[in-house]
N, C-alpha and C positions, 0 to 999 in steps of 0.2 A: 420458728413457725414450721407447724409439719406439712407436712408435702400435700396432703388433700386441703388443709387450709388454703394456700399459698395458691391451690389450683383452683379452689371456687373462689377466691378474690380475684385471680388474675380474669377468670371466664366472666364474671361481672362486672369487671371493670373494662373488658372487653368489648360486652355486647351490651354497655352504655355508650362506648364510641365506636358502634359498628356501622352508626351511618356517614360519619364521618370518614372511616376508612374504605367505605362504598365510594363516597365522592371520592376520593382521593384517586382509587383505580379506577373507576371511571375516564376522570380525567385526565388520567399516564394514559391510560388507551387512548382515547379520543388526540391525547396529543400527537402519538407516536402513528397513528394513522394519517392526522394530516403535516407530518414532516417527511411523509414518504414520498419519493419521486417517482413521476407518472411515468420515466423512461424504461425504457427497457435494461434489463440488466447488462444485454449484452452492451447495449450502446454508453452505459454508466462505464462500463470495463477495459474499454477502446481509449479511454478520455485518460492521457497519461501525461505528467512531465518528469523526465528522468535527468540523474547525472550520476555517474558513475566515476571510479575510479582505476584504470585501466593499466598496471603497471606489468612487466614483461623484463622478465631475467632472458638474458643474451651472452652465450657463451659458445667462442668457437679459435680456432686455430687455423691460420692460410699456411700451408706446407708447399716447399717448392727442395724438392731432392731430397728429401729427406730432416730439413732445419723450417723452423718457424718461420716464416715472412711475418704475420701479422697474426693476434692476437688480442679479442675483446671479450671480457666479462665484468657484467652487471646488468643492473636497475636498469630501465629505459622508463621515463614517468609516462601516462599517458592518462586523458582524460576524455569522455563522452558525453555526451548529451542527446538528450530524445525526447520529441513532442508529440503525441496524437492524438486526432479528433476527430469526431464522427459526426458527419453534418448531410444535411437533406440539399444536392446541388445539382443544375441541369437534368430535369426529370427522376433525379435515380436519391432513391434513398438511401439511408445508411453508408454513403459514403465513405470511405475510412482512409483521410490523408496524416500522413508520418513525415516526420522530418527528423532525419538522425544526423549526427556528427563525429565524429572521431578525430583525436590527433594524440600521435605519439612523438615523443620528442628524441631527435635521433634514428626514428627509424623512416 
């Protein structure tokens, strides 16, 4: 099929379902506007739960006259955790309470 054939078949067969490809973005838009949140962006961006992986290389030497006393190197594992939210409480809006965590093991 030559290329101008190919083109006035596909434009015809086109603009016999162009009402149907009308609805169809229609209703991607109409949906995608009402899946939208009336919040505010900032207060969407506040709203977090986190965990983290928190490890820490530890390398050192206790010297006493000149010789080793003590002596550690490696890993220390360590893990975090973090929660925030942005809530409307006692008169004041936009609230913004966090609660974070940490523990390292060993140190």
């Amino acid at each position: 099929m030559r290329n101008t054939a190919w083109c006035s078949s596909f434009c015809v067969s086109f603009l016999r379902r162009r009402p149907f490809f009308i609805c169809v973005l229609a209703a991607g838009a109409a949906l995608s506007g009402s899946c939208q949140n009336r919040e505010f962006a900032v207060v969407q961006a506040n709203r977090e739960i986190g965990v983290s992986l928190r490890p820490s290389y530890i390398a050192y030497d206790e010297y006493s006259d000149g010789a080793v006393l003590d002596s550690e190197h490696g890993w220390i594992l360590g893990v975090g955790a973090r929660a925030t939210a942005v809530i409307n409480a006692l008169k004041v809006t936009n609230l913004l309470l966090g609660v974070t965590y940490d523990f390292n093991k060993g140190a």
